[in-house]
C-alpha positions as a printed Julia matrix, in Angstrom:
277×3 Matrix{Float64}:
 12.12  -16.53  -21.65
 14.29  -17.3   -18.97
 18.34  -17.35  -19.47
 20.42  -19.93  -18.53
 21.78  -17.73  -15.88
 18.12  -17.36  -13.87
 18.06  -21.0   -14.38
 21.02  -21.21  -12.5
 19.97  -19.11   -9.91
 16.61  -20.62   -9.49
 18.24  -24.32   -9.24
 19.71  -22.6    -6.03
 16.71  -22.98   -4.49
 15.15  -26.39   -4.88
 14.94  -28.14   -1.84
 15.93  -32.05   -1.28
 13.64  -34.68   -1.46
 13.19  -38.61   -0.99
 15.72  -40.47   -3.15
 13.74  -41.09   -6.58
 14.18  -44.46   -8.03
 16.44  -45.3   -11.34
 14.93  -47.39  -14.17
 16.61  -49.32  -16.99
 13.85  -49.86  -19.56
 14.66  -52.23  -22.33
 12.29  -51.0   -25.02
 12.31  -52.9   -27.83
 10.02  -51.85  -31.05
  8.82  -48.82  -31.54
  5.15  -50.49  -32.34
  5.04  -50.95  -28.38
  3.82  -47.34  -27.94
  0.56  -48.87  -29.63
  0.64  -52.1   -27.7
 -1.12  -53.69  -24.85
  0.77  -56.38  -23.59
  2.35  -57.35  -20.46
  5.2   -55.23  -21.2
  3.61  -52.06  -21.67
  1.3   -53.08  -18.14
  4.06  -53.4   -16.46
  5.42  -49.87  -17.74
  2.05  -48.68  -16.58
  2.22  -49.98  -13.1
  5.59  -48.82  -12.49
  4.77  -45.26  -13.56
  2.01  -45.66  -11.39
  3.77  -46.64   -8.21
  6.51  -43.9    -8.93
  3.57  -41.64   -8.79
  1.86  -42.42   -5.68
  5.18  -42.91   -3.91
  6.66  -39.36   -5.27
  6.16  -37.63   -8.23
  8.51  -36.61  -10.0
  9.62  -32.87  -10.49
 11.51  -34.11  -13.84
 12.65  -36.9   -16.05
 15.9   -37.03  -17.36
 16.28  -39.99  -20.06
 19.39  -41.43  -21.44
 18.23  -42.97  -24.73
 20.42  -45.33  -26.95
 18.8   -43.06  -29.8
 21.02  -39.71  -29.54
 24.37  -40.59  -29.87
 26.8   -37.57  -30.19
 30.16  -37.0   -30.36
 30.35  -35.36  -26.62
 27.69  -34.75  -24.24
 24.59  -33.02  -24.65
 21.52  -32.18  -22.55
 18.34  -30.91  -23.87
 17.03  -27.2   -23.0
 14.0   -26.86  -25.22
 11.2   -25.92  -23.09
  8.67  -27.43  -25.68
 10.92  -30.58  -26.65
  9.47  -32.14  -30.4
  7.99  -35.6   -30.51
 10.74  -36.91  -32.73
  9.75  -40.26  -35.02
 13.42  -41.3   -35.83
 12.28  -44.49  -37.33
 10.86  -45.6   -41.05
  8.49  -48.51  -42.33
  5.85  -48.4   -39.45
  2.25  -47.47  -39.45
  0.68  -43.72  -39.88
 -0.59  -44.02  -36.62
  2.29  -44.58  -34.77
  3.89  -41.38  -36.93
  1.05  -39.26  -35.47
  1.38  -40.13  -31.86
  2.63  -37.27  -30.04
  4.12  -36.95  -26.15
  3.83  -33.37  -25.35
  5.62  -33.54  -22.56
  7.18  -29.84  -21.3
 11.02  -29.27  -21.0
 13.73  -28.86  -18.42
 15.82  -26.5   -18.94
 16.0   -25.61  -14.79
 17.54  -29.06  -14.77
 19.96  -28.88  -17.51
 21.2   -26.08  -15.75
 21.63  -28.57  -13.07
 23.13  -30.92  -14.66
 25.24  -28.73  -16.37
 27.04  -27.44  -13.15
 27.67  -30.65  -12.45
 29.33  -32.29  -15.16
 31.72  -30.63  -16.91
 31.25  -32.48  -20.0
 27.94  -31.94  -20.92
 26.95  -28.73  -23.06
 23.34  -27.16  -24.0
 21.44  -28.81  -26.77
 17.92  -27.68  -28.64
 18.48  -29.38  -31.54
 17.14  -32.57  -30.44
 13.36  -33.34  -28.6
 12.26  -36.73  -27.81
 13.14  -39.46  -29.63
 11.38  -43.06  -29.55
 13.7   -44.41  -26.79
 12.11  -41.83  -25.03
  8.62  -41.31  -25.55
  7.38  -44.78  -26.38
  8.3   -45.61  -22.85
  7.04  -42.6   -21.24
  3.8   -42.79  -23.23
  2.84  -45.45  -21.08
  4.64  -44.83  -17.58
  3.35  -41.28  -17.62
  0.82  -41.12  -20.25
 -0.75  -37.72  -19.41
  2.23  -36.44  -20.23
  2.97  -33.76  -17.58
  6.1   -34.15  -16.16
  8.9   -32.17  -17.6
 11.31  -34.3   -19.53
 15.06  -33.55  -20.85
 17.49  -35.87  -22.78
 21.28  -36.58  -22.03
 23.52  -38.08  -25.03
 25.69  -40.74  -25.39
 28.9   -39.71  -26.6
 29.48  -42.52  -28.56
 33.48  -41.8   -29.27
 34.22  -42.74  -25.3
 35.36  -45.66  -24.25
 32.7   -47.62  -22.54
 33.58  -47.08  -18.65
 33.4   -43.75  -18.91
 29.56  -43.89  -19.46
 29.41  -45.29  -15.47
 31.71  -42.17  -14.47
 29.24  -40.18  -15.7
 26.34  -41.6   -14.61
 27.74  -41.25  -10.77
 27.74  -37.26  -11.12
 24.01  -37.49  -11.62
 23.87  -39.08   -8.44
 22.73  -35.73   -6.58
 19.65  -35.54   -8.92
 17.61  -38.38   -7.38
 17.91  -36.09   -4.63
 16.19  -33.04   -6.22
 13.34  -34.9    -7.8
 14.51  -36.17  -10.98
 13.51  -39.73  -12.18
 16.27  -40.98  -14.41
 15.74  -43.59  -16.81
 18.01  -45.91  -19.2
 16.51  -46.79  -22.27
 18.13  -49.16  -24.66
 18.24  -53.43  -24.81
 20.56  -55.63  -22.75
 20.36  -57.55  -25.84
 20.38  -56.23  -29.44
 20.88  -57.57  -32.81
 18.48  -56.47  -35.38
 20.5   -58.58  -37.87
 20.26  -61.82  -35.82
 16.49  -60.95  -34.98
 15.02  -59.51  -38.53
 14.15  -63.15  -39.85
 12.4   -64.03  -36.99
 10.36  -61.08  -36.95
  9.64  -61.42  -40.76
  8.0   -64.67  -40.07
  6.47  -63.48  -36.32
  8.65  -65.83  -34.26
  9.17  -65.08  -30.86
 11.6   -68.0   -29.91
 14.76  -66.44  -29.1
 18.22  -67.72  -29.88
 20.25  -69.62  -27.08
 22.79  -67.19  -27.34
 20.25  -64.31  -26.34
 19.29  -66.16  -23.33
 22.37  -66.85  -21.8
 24.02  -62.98  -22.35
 21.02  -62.01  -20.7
 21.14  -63.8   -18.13
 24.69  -63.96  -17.55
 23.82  -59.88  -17.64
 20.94  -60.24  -15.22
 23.45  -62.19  -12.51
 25.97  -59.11  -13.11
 23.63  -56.47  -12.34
 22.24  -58.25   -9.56
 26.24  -58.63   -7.81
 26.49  -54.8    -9.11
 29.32  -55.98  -11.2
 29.97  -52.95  -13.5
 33.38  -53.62  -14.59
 32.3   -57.61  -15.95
 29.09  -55.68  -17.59
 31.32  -52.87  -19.11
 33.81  -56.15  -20.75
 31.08  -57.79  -22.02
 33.04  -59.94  -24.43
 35.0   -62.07  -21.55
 30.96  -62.91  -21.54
 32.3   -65.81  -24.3
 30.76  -66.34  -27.89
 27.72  -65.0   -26.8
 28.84  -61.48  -25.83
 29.39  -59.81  -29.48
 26.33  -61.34  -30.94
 23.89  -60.18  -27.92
 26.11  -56.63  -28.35
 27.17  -56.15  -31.65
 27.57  -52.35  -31.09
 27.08  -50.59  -27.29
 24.6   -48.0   -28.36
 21.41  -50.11  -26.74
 23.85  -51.19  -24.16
 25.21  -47.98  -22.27
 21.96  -46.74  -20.84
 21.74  -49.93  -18.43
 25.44  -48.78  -17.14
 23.95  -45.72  -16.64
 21.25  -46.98  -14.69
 23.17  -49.38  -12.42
 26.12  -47.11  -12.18
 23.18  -44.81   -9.98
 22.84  -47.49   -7.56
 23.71  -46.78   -4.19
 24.8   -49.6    -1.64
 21.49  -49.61    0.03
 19.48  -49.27   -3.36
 17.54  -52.79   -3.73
 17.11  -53.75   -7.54
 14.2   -55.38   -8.63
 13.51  -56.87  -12.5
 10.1   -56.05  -13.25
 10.01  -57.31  -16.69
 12.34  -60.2   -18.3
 11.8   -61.79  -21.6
 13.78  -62.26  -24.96
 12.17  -62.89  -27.92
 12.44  -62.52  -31.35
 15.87  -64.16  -31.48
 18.15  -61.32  -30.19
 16.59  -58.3   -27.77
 15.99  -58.61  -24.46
 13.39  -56.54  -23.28
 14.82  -57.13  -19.82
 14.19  -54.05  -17.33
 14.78  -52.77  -13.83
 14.63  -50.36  -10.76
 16.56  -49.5    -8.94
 15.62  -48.3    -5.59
């Protein structure tokens, strides 16, 4: 098995290549790795498109499901499926994404931000694999986690994000996964009784979020309660939130950002997402 130190020594050598894109996916129930709707098309056709346009060497996911106190990146070279949820269907507990490690990139990522330490106690969790399961579903591009420390303050998620910058440069696809909006509180009625009307609250933090993203306004996004009244029920707590400042915090000046999905349903999530580049 290599050690961390040939990892190092092998990241020497990887040689620059198109600017990979940034996504911010906003992925919702865990019963979407079973679906076929038009949210899990579109995840499709975007890993499609990433594909023909460049595949990736890696993919580096910051998930609102591993929240630590400081920063971790995965090293297993044989990551674990990992079904951190309860109440859902056998099938769904046997899915697996056997996706290989990235340890070469931790490394990376490692020399590069001071903060962030080794993990192997964590694999892939569903803010992970559910989305990947459908952008990459043959699962054969490497994949590696980064935490959320969840005891910073808020803006210093962005700071972070902006010493990955180099790695869409070497072949690494990052991707945000989390929910612009989320309130499971809010939204559990309404999915009791399988009604997808959304509360008018929802709708205008998420769009009031789409307009910020759009101007690149990190500092408004990273204050969301000067949002008004709607701001702490769309974000009761940040941990769905941060990956999107991760993701925007990536873009560049020249980076174009598209939406390719928007909806919000079930009274409080927003399964809006984006690229960037």
């Amino acid at each position: 098995m290599s050690t961390l130190q040939d990892l190092h020594a092998a990241a020497s050598t990887f040689q620059k290549t198109d600017k990979m894109p940034v996504l911010f996916i906003g992925h919702g129930s865990p019963m979407n790795a079973l679906a076929d709707n038009p949210f899990t098309r579109t995840l499709n056709t975007l890993g499609l498109d990433i594909r023909n346009r460049q595949p990736p060497r890696a993919i580096l996911v910051v998930s609102a499901h591993w929240l630590t106190r400081g920063s971790f990146v995965t090293i297993n070279e044989r990551p674990e499926t990992i079904h951190d949820f309860g109440g859902f269907p056998q099938e769904l507990f046997d899915m697996q994404y056997p996706a290989p490690g990235a340890p070469d990139v931790a490394q990376e990522v490692m020399d590069a931000v001071p903060d962030a330490h080794p993990s192997d106690e964590w694999g892939l969790d569903h803010g992970t694999w559910t989305v990947l399961h459908h952008l990459f579903p043959e699962a054969d591009i490497p994949v590696l986690q980064l935490s959320i420390d969840y005891y910073k303050p808020i803006t210093y998620h962005a700071e972070l994000a902006r010493q990955l910058q180099f790695l869409r440069r070497r072949g690494v696809l990052i991707v945000g996964s989390g929910n612009i909006v989320h309130n499971l509180r809010q939204s559990m009625p309404r999915f009791m009784h399988d009604d997808p009307t959304p509360y008018d609250w929802a709708v205008e933090f998420d769009s009031w979020a789409k307009t910020k993203i759009d101007q690149r306004d990190l500092a408004a996004l990273a204050h969301y309660q000067a949002a008004g009244a709607s701001g702490p029920l769309a974000v009761p707590t940040p941990d769905h939130y941060i990956p999107m400042l991760y993701s925007l915090a990536l873009a560049e000046p020249t980076d174009a950002i598209r939406h390719a999905f928007e909806e919000v349903s079930f009274g409080g999530m927003s399964m809006r997402s984006f690229v960037v580049g």
